[in-house]
N, CA and C of each residue as an Amber inpcrd file, in Angstrom:
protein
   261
  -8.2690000  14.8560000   3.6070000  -9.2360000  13.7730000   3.6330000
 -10.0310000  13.8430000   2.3350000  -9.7920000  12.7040000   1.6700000
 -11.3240000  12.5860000   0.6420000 -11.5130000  11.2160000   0.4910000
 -12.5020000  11.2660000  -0.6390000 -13.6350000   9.9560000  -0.2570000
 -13.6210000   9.2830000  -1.8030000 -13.1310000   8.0840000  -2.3300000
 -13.0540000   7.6770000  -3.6700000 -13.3550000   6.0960000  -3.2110000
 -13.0350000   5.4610000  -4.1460000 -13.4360000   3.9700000  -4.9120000
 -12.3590000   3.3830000  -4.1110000 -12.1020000   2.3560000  -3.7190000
 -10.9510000   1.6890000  -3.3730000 -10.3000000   1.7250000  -4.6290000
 -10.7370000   0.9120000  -5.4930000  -9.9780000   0.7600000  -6.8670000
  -9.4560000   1.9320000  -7.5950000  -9.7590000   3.1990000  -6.8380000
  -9.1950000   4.4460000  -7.3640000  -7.4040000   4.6710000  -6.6910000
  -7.6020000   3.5980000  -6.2090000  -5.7240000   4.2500000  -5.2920000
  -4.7670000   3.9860000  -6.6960000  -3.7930000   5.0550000  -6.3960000
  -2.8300000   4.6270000  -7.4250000  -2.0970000   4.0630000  -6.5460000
  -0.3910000   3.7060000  -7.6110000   0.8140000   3.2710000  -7.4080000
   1.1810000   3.9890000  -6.1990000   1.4380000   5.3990000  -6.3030000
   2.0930000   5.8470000  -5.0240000   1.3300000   5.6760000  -3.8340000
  -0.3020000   5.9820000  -3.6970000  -1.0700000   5.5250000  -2.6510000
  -0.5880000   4.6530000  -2.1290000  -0.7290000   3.3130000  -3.3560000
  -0.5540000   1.8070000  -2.2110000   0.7260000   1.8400000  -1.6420000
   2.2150000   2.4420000  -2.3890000   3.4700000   2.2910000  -1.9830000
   2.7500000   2.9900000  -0.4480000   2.9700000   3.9890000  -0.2630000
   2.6960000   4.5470000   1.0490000   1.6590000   4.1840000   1.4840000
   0.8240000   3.1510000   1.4510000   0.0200000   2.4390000   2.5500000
   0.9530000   1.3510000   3.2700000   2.3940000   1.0500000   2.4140000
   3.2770000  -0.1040000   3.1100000   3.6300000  -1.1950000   2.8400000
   2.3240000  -1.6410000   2.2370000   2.1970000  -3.2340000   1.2900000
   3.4600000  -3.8300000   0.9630000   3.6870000  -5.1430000   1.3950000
   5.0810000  -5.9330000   0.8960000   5.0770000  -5.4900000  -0.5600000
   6.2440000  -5.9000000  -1.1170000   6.4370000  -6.1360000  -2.7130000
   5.7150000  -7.1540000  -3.4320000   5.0790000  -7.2770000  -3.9990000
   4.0210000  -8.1880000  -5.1260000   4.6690000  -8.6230000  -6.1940000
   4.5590000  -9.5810000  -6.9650000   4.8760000 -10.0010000  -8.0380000
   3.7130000 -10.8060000  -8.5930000   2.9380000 -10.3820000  -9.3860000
   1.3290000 -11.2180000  -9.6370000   1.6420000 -12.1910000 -10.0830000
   1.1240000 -13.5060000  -9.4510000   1.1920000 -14.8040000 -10.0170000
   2.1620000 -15.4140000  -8.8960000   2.9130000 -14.6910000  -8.1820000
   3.9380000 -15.0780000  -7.1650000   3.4450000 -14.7880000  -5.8990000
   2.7570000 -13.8710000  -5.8290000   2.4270000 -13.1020000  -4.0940000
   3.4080000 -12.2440000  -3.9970000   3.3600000 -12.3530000  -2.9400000
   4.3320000 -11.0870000  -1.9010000   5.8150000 -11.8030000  -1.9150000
   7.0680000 -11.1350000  -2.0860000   8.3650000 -11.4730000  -1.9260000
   9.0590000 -10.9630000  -1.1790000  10.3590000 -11.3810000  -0.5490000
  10.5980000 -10.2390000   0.2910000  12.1830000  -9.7510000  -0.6430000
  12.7310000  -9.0080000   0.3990000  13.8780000  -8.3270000   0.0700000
  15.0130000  -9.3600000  -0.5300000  14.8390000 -10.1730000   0.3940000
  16.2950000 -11.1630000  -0.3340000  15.8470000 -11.9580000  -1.2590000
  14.6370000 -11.8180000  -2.1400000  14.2020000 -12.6080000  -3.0640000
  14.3400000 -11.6060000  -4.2740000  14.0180000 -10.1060000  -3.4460000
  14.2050000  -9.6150000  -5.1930000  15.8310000  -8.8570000  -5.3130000
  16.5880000  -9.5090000  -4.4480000  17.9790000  -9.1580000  -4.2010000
  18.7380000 -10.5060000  -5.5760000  18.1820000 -11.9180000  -4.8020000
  18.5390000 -13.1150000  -5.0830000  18.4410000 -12.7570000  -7.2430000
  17.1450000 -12.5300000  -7.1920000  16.4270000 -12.3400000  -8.3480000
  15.9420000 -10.9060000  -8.9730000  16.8120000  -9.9410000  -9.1690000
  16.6650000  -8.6670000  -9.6640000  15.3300000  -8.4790000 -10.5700000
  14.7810000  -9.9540000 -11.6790000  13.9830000  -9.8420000 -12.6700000
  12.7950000  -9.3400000 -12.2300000  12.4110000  -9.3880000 -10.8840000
  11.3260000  -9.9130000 -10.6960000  10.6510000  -8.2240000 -10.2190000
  11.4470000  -7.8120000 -10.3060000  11.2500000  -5.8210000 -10.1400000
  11.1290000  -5.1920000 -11.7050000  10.5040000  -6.2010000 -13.0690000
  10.0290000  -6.0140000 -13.7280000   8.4520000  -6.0390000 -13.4960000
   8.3440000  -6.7200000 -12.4150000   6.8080000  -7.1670000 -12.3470000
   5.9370000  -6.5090000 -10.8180000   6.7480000  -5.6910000 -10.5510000
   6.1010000  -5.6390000  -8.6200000   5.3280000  -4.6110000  -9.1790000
   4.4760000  -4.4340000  -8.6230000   2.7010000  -3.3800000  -8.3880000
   2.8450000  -3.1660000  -7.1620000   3.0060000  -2.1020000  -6.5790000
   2.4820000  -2.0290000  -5.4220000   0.6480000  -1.9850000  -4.9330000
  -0.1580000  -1.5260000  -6.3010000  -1.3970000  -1.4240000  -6.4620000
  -1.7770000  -2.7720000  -6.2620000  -1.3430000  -3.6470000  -7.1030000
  -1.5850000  -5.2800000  -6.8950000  -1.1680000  -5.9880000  -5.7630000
  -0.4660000  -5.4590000  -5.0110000  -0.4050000  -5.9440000  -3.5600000
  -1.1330000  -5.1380000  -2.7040000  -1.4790000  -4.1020000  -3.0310000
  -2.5400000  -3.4460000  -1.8670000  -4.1040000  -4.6250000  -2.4750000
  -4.1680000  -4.4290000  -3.5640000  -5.7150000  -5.2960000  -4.0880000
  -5.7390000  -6.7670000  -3.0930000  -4.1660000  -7.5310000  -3.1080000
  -4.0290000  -8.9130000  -2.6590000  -4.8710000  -8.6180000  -0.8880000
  -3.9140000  -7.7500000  -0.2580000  -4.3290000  -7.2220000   1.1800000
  -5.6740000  -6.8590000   1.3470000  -6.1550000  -5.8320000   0.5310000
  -7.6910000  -5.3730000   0.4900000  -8.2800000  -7.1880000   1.0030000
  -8.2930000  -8.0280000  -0.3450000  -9.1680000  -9.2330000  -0.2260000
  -8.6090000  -9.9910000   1.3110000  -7.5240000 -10.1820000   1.1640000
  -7.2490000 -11.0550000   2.2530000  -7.7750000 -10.4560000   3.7520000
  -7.5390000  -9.1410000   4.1710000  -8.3280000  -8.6140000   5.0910000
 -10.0690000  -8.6340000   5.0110000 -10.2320000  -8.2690000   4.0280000
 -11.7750000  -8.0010000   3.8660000 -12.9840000  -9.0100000   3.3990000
 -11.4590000 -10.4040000   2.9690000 -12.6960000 -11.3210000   2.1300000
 -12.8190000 -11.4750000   0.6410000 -13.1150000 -12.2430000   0.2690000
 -13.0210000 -12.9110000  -1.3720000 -14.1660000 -12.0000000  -1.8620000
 -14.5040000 -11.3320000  -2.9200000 -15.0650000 -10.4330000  -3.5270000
 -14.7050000  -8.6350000  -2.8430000 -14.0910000  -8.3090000  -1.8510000
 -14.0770000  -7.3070000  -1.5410000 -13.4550000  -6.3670000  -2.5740000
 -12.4740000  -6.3080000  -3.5160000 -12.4330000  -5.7540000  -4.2400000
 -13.1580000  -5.6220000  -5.4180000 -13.7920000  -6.2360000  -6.0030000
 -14.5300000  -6.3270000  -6.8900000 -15.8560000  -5.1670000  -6.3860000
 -16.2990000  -5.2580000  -4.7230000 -17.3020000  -4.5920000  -4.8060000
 -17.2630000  -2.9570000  -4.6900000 -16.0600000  -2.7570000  -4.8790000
 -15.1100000  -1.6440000  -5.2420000 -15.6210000  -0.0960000  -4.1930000
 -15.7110000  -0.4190000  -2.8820000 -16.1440000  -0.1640000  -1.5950000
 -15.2230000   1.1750000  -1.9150000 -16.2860000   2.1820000  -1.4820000
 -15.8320000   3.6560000  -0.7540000 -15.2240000   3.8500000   0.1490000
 -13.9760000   4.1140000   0.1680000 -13.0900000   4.6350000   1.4330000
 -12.9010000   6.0620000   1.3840000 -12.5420000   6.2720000   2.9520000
 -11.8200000   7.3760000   3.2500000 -10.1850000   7.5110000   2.6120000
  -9.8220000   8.4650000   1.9500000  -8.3150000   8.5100000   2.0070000
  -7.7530000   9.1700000   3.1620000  -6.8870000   9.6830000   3.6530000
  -6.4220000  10.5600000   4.8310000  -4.8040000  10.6320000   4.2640000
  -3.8860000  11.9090000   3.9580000  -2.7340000  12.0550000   3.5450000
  -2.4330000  13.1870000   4.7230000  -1.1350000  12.5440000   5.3860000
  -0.7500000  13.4020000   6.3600000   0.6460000  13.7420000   6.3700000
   1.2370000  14.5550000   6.6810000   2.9930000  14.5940000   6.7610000
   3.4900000  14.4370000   8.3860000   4.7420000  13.5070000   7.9990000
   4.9760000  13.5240000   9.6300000   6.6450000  14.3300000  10.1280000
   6.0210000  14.8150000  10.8070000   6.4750000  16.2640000  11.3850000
   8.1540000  15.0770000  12.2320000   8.8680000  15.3090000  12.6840000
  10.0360000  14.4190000  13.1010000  10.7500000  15.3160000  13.9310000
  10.1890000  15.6560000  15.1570000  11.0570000  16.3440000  16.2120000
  10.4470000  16.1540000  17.7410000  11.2560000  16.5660000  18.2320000
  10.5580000  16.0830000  19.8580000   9.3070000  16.8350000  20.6060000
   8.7330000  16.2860000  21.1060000   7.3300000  16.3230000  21.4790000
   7.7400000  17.7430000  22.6270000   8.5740000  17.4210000  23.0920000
   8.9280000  18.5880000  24.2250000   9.3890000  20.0670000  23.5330000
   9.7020000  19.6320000  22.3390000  10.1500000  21.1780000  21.6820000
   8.8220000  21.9390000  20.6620000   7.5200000  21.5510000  20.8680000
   6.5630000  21.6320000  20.3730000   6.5780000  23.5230000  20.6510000
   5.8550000  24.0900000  19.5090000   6.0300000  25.6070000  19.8290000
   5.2140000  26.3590000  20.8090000   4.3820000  25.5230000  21.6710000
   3.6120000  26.2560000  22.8400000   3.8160000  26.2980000  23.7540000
   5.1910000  25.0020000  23.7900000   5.7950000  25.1860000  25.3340000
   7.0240000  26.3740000  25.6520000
């Protein structure tokens, strides 16, 4: 857990927050667009599509007022709940 700027996330942050693919000036694209159109994976941000999401969830100036978040980085463990080591 730590505590920074919104505007402090990098590239890999936003990739692993999930954010569609971005293309600034285009929005969000999906898979068969940057399949259709390979060029356009000159231009994707994942940072610039987390910024698009930030506003659209939070409201027109929300990034700009460059709001303190929590980060939280966790690993996920991938085995069955029943084979947990205390049982």
């Amino acid at each position: 857990v730590r505590v920074e700027r919104v505007q402090d996330i990098s590239e890999a942050d936003a990739r692993a927050e999930g954010v569609g693919l971005y293309v600034p000036g285009h929005g969000f694209i999906t898979d068969s667009e940057l399949r259709a159109d390979p060029g356009y994976s000159n231009f994707l941000s994942p940072r610039a599509g987390f910024e698009a999401l930030w506003t659209e969830i939070h409201g027109p100036g929300a990034w700009e007022r460059n709001d303190w978040v929590c980060a939280l980085t966790f690993s996920v463990e991938r085995r069955n709940i029943d084979a947990a080591p205390w049982s």
